[in-house]
PALO-976165 format. One record per atom (N, C-alpha, C, O): residue in three letters; x, y negated, z negated. Coordinates in steps of 0.05 Angstrom, whole numbers, plus 5000, padded with zeros to 4 digits. Layout:
N
ALAXYZ;...
% end
This chain:
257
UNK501750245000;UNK500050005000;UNK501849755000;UNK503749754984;UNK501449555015;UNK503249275020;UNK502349144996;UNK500349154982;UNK505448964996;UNK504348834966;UNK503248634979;UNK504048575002;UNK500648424960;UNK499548244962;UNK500848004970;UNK502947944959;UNK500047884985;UNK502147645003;UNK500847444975;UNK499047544961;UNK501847174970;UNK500447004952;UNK500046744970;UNK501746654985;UNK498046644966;UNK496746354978;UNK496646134959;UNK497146144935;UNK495845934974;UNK495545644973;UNK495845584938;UNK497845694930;UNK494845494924;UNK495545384889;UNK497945654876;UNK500045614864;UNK496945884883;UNK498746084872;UNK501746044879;UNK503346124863;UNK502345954899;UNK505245964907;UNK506745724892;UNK509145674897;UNK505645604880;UNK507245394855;UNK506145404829;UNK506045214813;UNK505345634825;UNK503745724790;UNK506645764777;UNK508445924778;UNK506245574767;UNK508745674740;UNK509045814711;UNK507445704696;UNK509945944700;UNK510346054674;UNK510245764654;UNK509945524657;UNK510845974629;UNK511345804602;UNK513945674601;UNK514545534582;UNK515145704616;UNK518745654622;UNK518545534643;UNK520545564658;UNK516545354653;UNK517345214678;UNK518245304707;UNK518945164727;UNK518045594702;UNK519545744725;UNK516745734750;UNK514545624747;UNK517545834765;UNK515445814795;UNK515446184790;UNK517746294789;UNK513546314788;UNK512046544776;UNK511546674801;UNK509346784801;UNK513146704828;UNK514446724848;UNK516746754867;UNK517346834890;UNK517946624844;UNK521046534856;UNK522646704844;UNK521946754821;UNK524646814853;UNK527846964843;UNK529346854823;UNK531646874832;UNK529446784809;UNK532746564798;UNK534146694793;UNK533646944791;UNK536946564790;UNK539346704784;UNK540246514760;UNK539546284759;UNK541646644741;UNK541146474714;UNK544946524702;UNK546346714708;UNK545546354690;UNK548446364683;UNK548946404658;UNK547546314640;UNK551046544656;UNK550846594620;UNK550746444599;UNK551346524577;UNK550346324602;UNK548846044576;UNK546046084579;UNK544746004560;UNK544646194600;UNK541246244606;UNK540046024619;UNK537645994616;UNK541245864633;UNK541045664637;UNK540745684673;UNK542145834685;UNK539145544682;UNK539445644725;UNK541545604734;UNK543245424734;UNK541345774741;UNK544445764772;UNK543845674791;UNK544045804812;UNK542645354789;UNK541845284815;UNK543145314838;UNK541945374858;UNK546245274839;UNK547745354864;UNK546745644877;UNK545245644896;UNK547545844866;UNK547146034874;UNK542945964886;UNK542246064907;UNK541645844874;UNK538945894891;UNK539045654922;UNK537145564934;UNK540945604926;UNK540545484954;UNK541245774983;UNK542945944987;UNK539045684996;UNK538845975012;UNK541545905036;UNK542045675041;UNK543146155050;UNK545346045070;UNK544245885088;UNK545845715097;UNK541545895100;UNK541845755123;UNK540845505122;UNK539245405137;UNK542645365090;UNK541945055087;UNK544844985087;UNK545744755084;UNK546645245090;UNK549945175086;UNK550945175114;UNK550345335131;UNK552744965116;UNK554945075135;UNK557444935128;UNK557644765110;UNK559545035147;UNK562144835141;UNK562544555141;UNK561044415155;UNK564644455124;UNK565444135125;UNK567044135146;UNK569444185144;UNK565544075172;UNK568844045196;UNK570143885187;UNK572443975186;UNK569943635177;UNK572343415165;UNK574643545155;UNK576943575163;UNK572743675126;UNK574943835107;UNK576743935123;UNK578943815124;UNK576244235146;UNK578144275159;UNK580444185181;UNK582644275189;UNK578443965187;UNK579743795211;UNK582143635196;UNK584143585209;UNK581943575174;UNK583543365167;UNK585343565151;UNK587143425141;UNK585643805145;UNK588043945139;UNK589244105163;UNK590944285162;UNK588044005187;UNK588644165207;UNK588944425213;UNK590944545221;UNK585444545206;UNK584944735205;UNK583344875214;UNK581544715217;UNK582345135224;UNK580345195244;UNK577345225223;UNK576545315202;UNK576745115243;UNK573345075229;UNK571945365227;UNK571845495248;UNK570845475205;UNK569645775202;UNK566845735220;UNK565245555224;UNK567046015228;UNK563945955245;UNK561846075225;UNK559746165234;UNK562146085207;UNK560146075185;UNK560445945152;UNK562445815147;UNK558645965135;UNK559245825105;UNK560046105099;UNK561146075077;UNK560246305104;UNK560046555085;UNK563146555075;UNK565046515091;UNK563546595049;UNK566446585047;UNK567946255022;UNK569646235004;UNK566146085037;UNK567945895030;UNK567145685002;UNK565045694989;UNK568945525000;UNK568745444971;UNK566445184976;UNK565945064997;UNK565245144947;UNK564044914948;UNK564944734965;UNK564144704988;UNK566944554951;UNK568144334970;UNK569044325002;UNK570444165014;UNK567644575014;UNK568744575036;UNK565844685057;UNK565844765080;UNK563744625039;UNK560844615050;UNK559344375056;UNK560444155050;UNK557544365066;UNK555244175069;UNK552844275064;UNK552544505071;UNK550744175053;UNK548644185050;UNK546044105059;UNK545843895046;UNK544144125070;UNK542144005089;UNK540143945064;UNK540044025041;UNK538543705083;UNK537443575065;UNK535143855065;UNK534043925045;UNK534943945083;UNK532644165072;UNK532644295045;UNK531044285026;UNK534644415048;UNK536044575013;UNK534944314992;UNK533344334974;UNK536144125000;UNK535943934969;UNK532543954963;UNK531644014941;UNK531143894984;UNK528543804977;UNK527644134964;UNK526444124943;UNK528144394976;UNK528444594962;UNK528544694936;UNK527044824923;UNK531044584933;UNK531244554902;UNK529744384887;UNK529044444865;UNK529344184896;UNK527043934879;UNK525244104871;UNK524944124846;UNK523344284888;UNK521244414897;UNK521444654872;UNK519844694854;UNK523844794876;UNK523445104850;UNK524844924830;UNK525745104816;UNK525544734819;UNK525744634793;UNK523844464782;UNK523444394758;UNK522444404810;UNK519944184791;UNK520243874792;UNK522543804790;UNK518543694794;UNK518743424796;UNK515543324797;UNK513843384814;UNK515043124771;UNK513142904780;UNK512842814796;UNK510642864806;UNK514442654810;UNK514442354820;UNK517242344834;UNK518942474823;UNK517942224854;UNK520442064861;UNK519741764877;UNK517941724894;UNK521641584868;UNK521141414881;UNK524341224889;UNK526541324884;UNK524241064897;UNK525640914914;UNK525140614900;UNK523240514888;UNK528340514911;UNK528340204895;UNK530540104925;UNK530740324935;UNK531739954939;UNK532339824951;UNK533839524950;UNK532539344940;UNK536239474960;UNK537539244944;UNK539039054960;UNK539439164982;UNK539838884961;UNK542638814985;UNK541338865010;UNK542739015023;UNK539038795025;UNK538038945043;UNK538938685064;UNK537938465064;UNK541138795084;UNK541438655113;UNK542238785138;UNK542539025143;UNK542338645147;UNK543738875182;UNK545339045179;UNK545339215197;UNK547539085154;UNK549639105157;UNK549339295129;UNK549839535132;UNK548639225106;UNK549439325081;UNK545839435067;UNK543939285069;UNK545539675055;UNK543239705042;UNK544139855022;UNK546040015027;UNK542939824991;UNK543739974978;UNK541240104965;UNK539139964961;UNK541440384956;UNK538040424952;UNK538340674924;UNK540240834924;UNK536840694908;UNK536640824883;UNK534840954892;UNK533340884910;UNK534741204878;UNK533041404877;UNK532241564847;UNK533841664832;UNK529341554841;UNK528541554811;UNK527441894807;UNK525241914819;UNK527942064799;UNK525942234793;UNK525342334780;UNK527242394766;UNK523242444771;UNK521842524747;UNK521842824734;UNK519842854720;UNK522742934735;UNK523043214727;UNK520543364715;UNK519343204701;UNK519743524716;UNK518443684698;UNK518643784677;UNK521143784677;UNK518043874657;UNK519043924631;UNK519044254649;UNK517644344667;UNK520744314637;UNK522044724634;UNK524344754608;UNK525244584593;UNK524744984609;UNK525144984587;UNK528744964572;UNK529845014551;UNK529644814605;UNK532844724606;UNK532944524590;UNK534844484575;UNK529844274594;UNK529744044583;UNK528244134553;UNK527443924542;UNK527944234545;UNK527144284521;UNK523544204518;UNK522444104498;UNK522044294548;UNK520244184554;UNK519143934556;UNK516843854555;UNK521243834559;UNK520343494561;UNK521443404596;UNK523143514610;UNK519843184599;UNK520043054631;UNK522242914619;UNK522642794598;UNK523742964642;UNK527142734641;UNK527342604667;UNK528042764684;UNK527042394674;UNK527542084687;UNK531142114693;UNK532942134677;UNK531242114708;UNK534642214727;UNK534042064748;UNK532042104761;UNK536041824755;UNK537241654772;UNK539841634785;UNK542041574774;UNK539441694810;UNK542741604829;UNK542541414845;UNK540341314842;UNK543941284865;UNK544541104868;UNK546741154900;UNK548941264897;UNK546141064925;UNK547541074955;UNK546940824963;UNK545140664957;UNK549540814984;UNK549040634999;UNK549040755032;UNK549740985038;UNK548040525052;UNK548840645081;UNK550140335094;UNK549240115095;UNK551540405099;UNK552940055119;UNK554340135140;UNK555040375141;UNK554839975158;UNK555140005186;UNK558340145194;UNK559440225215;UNK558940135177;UNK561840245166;UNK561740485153;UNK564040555149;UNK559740675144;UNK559540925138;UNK557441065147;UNK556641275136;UNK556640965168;UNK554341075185;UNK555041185218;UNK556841075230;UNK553941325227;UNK554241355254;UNK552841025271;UNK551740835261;UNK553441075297;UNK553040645317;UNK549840725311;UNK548340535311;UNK548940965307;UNK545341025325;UNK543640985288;UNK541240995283;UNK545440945271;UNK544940795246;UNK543540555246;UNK541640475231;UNK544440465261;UNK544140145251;UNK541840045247;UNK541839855232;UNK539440135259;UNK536340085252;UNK535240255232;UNK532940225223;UNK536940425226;UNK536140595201;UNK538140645179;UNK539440855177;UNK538140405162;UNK539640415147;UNK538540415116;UNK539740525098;UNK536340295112;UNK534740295089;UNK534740685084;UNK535940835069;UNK532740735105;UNK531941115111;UNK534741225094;UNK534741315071;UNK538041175118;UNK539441275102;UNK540441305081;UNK541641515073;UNK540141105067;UNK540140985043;UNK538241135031;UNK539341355027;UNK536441145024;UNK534841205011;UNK534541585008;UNK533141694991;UNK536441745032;UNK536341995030;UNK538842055020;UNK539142235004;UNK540741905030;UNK543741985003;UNK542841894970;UNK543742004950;UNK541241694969;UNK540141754946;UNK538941944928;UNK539442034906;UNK537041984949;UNK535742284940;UNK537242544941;UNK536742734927;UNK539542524960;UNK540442804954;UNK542742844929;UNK543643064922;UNK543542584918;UNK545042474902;UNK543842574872;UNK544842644851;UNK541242534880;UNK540042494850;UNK539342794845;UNK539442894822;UNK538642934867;UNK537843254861;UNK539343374856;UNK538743534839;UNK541943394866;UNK544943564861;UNK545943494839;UNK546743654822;UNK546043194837;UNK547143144798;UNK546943274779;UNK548343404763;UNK543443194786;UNK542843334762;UNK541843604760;UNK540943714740;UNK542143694784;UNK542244044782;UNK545444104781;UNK545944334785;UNK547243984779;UNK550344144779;UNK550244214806;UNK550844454808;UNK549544104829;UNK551044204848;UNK553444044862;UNK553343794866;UNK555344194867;UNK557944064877;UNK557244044906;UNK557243814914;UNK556544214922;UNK555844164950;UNK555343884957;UNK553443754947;UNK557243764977;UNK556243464987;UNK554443595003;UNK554643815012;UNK551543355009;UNK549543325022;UNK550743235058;UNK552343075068;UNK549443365066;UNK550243265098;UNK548842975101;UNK548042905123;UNK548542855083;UNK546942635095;UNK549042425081;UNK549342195089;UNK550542535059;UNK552742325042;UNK554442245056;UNK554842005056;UNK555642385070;UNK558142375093;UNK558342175102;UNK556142085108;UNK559942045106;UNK561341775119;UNK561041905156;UNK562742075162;UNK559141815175;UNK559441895206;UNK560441695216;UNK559941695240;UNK561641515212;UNK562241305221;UNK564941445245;UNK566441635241;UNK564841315262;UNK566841415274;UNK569941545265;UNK570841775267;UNK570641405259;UNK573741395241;UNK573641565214;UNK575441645200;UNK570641595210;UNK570541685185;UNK573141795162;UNK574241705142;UNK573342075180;UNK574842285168;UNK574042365143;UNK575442455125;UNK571242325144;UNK569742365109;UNK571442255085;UNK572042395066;UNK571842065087;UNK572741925073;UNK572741895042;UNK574841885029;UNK570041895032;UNK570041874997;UNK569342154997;UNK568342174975;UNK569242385008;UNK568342635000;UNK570942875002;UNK570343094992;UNK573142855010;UNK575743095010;UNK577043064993;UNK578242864985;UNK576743354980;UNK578543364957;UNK581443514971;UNK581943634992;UNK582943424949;UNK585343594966;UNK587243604933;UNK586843464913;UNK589343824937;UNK591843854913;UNK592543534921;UNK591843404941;UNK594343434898;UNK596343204903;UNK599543284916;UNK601343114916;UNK599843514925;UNK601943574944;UNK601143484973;UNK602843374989;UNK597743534982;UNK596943535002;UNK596243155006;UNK595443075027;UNK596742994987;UNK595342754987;UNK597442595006;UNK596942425024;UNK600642704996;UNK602142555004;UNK603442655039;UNK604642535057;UNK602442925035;UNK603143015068;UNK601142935095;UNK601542925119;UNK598342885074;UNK597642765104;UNK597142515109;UNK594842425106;UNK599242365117;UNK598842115122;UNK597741945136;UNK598041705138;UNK594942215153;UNK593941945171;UNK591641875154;UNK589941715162;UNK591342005123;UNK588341965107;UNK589141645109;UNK591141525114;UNK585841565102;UNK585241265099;UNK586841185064;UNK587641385052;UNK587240965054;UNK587440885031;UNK584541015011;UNK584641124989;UNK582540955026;UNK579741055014;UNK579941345003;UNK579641404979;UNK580541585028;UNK581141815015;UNK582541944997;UNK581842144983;UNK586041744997;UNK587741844985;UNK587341764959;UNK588841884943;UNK585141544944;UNK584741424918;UNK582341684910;UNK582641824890;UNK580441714928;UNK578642004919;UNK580542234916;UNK580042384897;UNK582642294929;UNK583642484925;UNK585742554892;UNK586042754879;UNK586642314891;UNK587542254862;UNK585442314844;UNK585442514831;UNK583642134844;UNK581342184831;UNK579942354819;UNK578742374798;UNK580342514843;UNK578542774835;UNK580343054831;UNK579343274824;UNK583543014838;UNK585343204835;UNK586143154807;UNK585243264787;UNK588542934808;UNK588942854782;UNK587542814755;UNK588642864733;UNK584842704759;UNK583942564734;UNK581342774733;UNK579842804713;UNK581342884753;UNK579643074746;UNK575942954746;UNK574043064735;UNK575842784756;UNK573142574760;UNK571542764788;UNK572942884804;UNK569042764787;UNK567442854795;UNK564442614810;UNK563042684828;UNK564242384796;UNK561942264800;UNK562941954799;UNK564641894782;UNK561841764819;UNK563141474814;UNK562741334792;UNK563641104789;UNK561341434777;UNK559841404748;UNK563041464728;UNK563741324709;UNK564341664735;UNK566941744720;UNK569341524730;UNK570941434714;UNK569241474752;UNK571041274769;UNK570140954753;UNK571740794748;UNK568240934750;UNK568040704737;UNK569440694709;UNK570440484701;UNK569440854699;UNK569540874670;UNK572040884680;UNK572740654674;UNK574741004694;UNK577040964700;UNK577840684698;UNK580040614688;UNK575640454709;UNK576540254719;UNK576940044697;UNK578739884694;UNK574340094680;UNK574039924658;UNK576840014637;UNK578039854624;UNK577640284638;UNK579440344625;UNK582740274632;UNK584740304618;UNK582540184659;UNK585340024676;UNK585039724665;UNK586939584660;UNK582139654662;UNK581639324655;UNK583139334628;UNK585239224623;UNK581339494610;UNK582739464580;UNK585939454579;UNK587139274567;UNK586939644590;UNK589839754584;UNK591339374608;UNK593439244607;UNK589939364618;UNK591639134636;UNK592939174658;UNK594639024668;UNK591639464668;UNK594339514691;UNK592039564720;UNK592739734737;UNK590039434723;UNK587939304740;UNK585739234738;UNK583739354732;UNK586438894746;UNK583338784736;UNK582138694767;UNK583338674789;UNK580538674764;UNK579038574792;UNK576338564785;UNK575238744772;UNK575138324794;UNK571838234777;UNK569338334800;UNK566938354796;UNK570538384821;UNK569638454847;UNK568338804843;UNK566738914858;UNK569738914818;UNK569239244815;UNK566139244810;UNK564739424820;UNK564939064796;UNK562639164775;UNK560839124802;UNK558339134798;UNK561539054834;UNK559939064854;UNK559939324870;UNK558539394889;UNK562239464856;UNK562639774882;UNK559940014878;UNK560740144859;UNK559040044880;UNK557140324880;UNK558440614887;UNK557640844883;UNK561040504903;UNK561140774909;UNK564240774931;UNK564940554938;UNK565340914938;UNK568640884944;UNK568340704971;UNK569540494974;UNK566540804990;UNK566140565014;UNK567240295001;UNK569340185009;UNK565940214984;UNK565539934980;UNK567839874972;UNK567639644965;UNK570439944968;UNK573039914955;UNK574339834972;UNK574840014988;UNK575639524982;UNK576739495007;UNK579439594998;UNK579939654974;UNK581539635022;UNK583639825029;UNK585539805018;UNK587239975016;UNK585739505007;UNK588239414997;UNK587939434967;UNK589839424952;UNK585039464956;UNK584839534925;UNK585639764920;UNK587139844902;UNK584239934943;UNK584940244936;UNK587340364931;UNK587540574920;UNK589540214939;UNK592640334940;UNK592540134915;UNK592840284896;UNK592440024911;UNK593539824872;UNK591639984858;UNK592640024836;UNK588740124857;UNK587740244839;UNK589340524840;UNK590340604818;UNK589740684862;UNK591440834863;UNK594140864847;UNK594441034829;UNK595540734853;UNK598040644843;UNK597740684808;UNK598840874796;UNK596140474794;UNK595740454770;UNK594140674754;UNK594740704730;UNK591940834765;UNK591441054761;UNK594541344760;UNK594741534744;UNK596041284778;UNK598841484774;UNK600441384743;UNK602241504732;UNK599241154736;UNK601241144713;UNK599441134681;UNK600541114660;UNK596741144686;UNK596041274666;UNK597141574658;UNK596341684638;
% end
């Protein structure tokens, strides 16, 4: 006898645990979701950047490879929104011109039983400018904005490391710029990275930083100590916004913490 297919309200009935009373999870030894592991493969594929810029052959599949060396479709994210649950999301918008948009993304969580059944309010924060966008951008820059937001805000705060294919710097020149991690052996051998990459790559090799939220807290901590001030920081959102010639003096002074 076939098992019962489930329809329309049933396919988002949830348990006492917030769980979707349908869905698989995979759970980590603290008991806690393994949201990584619930993103399905065919929301993964390779970071060509990643490999392009160590000069390396691009895998013809995700199977195999490390976080940092994936992408994620916005499909998966909204996915995940979907088996963890959400009120509400909304959108805030800022700086809005031809050229520069910056856009927040709000969402509301559901109570389960990670949050101790309570709704938790989780906020990130993207930009899109004509400088980290593909040319076919340029009339849609708010939109982009507003989906590196969102995919910003769902991965945070689910622990996922996977960059969003929508975060990515397409800008021509890109070379994914605020998103390659690399060892600090590899920072100084490839010299055609931008100033932009090689300060992420410190960043996130050395100091071990993960979120521009941690990079800030770097900065305020260069202010205190005196070894970089610049009043222009408390405007960055995010590594784009760091012009080229700060990045090598924040660089620099970050090596001697």
């Amino acid at each position: 006898m076939s098992e019962e297919k489930i329809y329309g309200p049933d396919v988002y009935k949830r348990n006492k645990h917030g769980l979707l009373e349908n869905a698989e999870y995979e759970f980590n030894d603290d008991g806690s979701v393994n949201w990584r592991a619930m993103i399905k493969p065919e929301f993964l594929y390779p970071n060509k950047d990643w490999f392009t810029a160590r000069k390396k052959d691009v895998p013809a599949s995700s199977e195999g490879l490390d976080d940092k060396q994936l992408l994620i479709m916005l499909g998966g994210i909204k996915e995940l929104a979907r088996l963890r649950g959400f009120e509400s999301v909304s959108f805030k918008t800022d700086h809005l011109s031809d050229t520069y948009v910056i856009a927040s993304c709000e969402i509301i969580w559901s109570p389960n039983y990670e949050s101790n059944e309570e709704r938790i309010v989780y906020q990130d924060v993207a930009n899109a400018t004509l400088q980290n966008t593909g040319s076919f951008a340029a009339k849609f820059l708010e939109t982009i904005a507003c989906n590196r937001a969102f995919v910003r805000c769902v991965r945070n705060f689910l622990n996922i490391h996977i960059v969003g294919a929508d975060e990515i710097d397409k800008s021509k020149d890109a070379m994914n710029a605020p998103y390659i991690e690399a060892s600090s052996d590899e920072i100084d051998s490839v010299s055609v990275l931008s100033p932009i990459v090689q300060l992420k790559m410190t960043f996130v090799d050395e100091m071990n930083g993960e979120s521009f939220e941690d990079f800030k807290v770097l900065l305020r901590k260069l202010w205190t100590e005196e070894k970089y001030k610049n009043p222009d920081a408390k405007d960055w959102n995010d590594f784009s916004d760091i012009p080229a010639k700060e990045a090598r003096k924040i660089r620099a002074a970050l090596k001697k913490l």
